[in-house]
C-alpha positions as a printed Julia matrix, in Angstrom:
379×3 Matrix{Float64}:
 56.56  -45.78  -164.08
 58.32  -42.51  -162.69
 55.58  -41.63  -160.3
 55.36  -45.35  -159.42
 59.34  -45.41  -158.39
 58.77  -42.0   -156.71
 55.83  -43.21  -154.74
 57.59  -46.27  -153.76
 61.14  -44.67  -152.68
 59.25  -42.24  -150.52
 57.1   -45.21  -149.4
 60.05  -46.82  -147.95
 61.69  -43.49  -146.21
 58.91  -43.18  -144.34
 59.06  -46.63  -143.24
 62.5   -45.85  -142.13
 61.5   -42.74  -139.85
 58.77  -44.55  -138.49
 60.21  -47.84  -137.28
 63.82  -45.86  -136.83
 62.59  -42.58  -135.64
 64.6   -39.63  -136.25
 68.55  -39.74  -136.45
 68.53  -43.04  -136.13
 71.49  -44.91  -136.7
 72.39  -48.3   -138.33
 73.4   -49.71  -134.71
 69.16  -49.13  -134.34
 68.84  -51.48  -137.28
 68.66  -54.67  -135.59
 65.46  -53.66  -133.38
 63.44  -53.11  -136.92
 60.95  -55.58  -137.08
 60.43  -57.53  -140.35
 58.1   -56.27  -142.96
 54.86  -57.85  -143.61
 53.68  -58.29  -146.56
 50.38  -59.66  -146.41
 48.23  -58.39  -143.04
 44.49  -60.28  -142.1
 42.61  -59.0   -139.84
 39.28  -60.6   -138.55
 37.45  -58.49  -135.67
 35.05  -60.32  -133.46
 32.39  -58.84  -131.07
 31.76  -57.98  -127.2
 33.81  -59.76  -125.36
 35.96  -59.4   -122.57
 39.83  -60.87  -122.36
 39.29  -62.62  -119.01
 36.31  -64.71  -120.78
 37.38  -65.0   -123.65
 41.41  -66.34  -122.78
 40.55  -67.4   -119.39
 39.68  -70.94  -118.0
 37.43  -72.95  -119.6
 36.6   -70.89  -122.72
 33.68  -71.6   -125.05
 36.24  -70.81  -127.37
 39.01  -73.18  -127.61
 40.57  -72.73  -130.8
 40.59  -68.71  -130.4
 41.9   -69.09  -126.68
 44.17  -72.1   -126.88
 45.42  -73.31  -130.08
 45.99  -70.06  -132.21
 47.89  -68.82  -129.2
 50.16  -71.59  -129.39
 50.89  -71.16  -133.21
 51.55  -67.57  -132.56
 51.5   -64.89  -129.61
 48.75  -63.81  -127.34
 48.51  -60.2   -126.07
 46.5   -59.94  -123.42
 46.72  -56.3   -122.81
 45.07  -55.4   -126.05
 42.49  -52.55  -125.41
 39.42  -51.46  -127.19
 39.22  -47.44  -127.84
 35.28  -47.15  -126.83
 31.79  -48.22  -127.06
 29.84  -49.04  -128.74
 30.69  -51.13  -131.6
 31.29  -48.71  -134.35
 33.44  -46.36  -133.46
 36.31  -49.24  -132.2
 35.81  -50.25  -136.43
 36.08  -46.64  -137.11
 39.42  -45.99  -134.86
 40.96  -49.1   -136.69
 41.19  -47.95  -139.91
 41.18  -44.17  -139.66
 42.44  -42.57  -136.55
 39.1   -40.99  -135.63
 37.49  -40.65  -131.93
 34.33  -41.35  -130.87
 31.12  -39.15  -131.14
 27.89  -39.74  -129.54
 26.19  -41.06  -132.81
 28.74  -43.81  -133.64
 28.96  -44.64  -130.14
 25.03  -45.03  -130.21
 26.11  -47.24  -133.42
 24.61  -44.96  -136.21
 21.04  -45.95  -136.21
 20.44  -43.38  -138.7
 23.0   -43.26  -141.59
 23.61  -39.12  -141.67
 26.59  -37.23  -142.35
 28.91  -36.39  -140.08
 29.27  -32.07  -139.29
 30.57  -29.37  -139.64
 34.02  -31.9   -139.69
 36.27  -29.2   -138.58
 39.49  -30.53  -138.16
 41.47  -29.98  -134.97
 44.36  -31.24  -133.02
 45.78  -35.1   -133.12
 43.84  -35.26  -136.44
 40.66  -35.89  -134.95
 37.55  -33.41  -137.04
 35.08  -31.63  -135.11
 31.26  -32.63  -135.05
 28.72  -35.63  -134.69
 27.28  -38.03  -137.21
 28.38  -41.21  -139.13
 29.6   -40.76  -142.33
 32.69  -38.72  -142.09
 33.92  -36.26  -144.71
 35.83  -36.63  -147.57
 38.96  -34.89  -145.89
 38.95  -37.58  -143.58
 41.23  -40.32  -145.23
 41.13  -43.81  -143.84
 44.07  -46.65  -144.23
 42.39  -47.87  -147.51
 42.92  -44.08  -149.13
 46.21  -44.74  -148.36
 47.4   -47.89  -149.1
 45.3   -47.01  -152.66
 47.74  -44.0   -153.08
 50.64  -46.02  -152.35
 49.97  -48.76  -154.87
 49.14  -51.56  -152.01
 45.59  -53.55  -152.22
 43.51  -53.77  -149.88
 39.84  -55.38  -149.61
 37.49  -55.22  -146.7
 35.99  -58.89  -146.76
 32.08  -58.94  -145.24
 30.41  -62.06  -144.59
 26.81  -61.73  -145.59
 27.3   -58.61  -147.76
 25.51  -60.19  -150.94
 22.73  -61.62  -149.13
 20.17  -59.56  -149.72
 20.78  -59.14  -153.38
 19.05  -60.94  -156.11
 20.32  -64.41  -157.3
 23.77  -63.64  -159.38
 23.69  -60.38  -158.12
 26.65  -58.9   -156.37
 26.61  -55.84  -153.99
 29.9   -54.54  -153.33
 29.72  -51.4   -151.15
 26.26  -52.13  -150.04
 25.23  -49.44  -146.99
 22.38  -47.68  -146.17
 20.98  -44.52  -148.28
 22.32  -41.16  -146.9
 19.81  -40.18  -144.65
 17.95  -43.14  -143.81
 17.58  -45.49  -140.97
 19.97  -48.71  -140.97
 18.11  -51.45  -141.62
 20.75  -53.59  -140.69
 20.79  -53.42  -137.09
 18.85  -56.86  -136.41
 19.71  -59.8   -138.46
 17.36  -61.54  -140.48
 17.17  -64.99  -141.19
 19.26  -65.42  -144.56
 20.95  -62.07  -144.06
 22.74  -61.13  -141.06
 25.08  -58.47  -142.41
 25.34  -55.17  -140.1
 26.52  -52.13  -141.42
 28.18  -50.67  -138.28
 30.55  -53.42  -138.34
 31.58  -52.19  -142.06
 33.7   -49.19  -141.43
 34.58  -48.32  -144.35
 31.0   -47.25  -145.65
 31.58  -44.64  -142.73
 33.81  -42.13  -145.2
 32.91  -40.09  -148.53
 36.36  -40.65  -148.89
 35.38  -44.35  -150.02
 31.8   -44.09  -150.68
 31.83  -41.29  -153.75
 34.64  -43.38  -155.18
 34.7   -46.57  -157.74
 37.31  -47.73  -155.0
 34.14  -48.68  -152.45
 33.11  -50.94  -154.76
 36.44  -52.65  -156.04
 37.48  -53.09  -152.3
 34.39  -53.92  -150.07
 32.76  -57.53  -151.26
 31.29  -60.11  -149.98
 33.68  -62.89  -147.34
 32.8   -65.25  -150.11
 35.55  -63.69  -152.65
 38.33  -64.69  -149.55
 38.39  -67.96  -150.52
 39.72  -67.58  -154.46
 41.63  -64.7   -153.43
 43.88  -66.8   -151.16
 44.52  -69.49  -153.74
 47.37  -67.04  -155.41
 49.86  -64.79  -153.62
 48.91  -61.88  -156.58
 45.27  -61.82  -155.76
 45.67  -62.13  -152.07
 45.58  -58.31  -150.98
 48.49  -56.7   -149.14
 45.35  -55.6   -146.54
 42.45  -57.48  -145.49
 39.78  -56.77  -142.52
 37.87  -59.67  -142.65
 34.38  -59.26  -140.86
 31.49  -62.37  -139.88
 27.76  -61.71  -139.69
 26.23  -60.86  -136.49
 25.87  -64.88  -135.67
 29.59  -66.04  -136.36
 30.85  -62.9   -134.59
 29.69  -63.56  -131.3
 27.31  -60.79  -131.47
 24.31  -62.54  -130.98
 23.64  -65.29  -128.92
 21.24  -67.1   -129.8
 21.22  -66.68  -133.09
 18.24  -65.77  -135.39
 18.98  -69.06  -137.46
 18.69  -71.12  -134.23
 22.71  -71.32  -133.91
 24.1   -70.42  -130.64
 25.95  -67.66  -131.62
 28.62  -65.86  -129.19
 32.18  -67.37  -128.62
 30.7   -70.88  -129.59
 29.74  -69.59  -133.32
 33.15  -67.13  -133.57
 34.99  -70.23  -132.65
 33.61  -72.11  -135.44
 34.08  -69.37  -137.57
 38.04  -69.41  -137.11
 37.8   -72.92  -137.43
 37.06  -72.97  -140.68
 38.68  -69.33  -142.0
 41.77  -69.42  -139.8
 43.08  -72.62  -141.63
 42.16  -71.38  -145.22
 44.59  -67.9   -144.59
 47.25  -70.19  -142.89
 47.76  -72.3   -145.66
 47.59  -69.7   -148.1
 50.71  -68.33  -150.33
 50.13  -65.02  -148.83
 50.26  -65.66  -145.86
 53.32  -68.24  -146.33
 55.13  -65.28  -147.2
 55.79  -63.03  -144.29
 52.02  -63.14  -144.04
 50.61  -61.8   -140.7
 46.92  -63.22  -138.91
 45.29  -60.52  -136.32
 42.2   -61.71  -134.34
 40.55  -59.35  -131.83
 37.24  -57.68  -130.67
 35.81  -54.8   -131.23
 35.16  -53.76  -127.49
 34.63  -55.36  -124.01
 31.63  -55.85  -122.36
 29.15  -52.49  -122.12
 26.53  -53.3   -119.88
 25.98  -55.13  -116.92
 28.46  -56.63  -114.16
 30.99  -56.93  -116.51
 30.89  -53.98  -118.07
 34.55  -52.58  -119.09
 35.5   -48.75  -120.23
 39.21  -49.29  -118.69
 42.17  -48.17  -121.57
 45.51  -48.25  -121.68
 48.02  -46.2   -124.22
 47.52  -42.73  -122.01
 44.01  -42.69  -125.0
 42.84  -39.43  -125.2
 39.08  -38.38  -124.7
 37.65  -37.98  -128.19
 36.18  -34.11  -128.13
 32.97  -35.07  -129.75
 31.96  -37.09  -126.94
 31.48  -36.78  -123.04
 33.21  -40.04  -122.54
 34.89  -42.43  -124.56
 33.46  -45.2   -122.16
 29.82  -44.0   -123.34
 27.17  -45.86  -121.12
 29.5   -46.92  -119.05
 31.67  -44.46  -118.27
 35.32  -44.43  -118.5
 38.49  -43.55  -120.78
 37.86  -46.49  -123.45
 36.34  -49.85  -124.38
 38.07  -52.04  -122.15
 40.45  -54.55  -122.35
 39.42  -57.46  -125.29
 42.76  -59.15  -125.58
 44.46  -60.5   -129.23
 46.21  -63.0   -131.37
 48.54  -62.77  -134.08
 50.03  -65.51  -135.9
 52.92  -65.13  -138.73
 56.14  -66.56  -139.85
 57.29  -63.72  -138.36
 56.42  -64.53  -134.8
 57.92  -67.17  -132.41
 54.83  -69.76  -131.88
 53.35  -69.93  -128.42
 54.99  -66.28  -127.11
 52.93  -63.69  -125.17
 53.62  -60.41  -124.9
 52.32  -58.27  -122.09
 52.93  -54.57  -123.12
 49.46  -53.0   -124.12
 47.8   -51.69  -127.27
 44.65  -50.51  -128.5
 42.89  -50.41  -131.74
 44.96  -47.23  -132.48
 48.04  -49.39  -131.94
 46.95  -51.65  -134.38
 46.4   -48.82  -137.04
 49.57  -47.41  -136.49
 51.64  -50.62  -136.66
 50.2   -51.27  -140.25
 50.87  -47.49  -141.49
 54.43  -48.23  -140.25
 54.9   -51.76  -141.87
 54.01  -49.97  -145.31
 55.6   -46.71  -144.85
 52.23  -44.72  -144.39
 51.25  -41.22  -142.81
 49.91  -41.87  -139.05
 46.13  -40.88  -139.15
 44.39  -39.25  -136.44
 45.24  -40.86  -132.76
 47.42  -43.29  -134.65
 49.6   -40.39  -134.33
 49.78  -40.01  -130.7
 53.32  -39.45  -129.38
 54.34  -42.09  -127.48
 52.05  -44.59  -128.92
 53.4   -47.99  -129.64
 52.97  -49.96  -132.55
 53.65  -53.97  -133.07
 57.27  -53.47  -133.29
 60.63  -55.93  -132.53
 58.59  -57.45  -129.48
 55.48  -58.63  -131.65
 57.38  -59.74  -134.47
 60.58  -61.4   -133.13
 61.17  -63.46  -135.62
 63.76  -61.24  -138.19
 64.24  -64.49  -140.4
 60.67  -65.43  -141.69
 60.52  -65.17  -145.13
């Protein structure tokens, strides 16, 4: 109970120095923004902001009606491309390198993991070491709960079967890269099966289940987790398009998708209670004539890679845009200030008193503060 209280006081001082900053005063109080208590986030694939918020969307509920029960912020930046290293830098801190930016075909260890400045380690390869902590370590350490919800996770497993933590073998190709008819779960979308630091631990397999266990855990406040990345398959994502099930799959399937989850986490307890609702992409366009490596946030160039931008060169992944949604924002406000992925990791570290991991840490770098959540009195 000691170490508990201990854990917790410290917890909340370094909430203080992070939304205060140092010698702060109590006349600096009123800028705080209020705490959340419950954070989802659901990440969606490939697309850029102008298609995706502009005129005449395929998807309406993403572009149109969540905005107007929330706030829109269209100057929301990717970090890279391709796809994995954007879920990487969300819940770690970490840069690309040229095999998560090729998406980690092969499922190898990441070396020598040297660590260096803006607490970024040294090397190439996919799944990092164990020194290299992620946001789940540390909302584990501080007593917070956390799950990492992925659709299609059990599908491949025998009837009554449940495979939490399922990844490829060390060492082995992914055979998750193409969807399959009955099981279109992608590991490179799962970041947390990226670290040892989750992996080698009982931890991987309390925390990362199945998007089926979303549903019960919402119907109490206790079993809803203070953290959870939601994930779909490569269909209701927007990755693919069509679909290998015959749907149509990009914004027209993700729409869908929030359809029916969106409502389910707005009703909820959880989220009743300064609950908070994040939806965004994973990266802009990569290829093609819309292609998109632009950035914002002065990002750094990761120093495992040549450019962050990877086939199409440039700083970052480009800009992707993103809603949030909580009792804790004024509905139908947009903010125009820019963040990244980094951002995003950052502003959750500071809402629960956390250590900033690697480029979450950048000086300068601003989190969701008074702006994003302007509502003081929500809970």
């Amino acid at each position: 109970m000691i170490r508990r209280r201990l854990v917790l006081a410290a917890a909340m001082l370094l909430a203080a120095v992070a939304w205060f900053g140092p010698g702060s005063t109590a006349a600096g109080a009123s800028k705080k923004p209020p705490h959340v208590k419950h954070v989802f986030i659901i990440v969606l694939e490939n697309e850029n902001a102008g298609v995706t918020f502009g005129p005449g969307s395929p998807a309406p509920y993403l572009a149109t009606r969540l905005p107007a029960k929330g706030e829109l912020l269209p100057n929301y930046y990717a970090i890279a491309h391709n796809s994995n290293p954007n879920y990487l830098a969300m819940i770690s801190g970490q840069g690309p390198n040229a095999k998560t930016q090729a998406d980690c075909p092969f499922y190898d260890n990441f070396a020598p993991g040297i660590p260096t400045a803006n607490g970024q380690v040294l090397g190439t390869g996919c799944v990092y070491p164990r020194t290299v902590e992620t946001v789940a370590n540390q909302l584990e350490h501080s007593a917070y709960s956390w799950h990492g919800y992925m659709q299609d996770l059990n599908a491949g497993a025998p009837p009554g079967k449940q495979t939490p933590c399922r990844h490829p073998a060390l060492n082995s190709f992914d055979r998750t890269q193409t969807a399959k008819v009955g099981d279109q779960y992608a590991s490179r979308h799962d970041p947390f099966v990226y670290f040892h630091s989750i992996i080698d631990f009982p931890m991987c397999r309390r925390g990362v289940v199945d998007l089926s266990h979303l549903r019960k855990d919402l119907k109490r406040e206790r079993s809803t987790p203070s953290y959870s990345f939601i994930v779909p398959n490569l269909c209701n994502d927007g990755h693919d398009a069509p679909c290998v099930d015959g749907r149509p799959g990009g914004l027209v399937s993700a729409n869908g998708f929030l359809r029916r989850w969106a409502p389910r986490i707005l009703r909820s307890p959880a989220y009743r209670d300064r609950g908070l609702l994040i939806v965004t992409f994973d990266e802009a366009e990569a290829t093609g004539p819309g292609a998109d490596s632009s950035a914002c946030c002065n990002e750094l160039q990761s120093p495992n890679t040549l450019t962050n931008g990877a086939q199409h060169p440039g700083p970052g992944g480009g800009r992707v845009g993103a809603v949030l949604v909580s009792p804790c924002i004024k509905a139908g406000t947009v903010v125009k200030a820019a963040y990244n992925h980094y951002s995003l990791l950052r502003s959750i570290e500071d809402n629960f008193g956390l250590p900033h991991l690697g480029y979450a840490g950048q000086p300068g770098l601003r989190p969701f503060g008074s702006k994003v959540l302007d509502r003081r009195g929500c809970g």
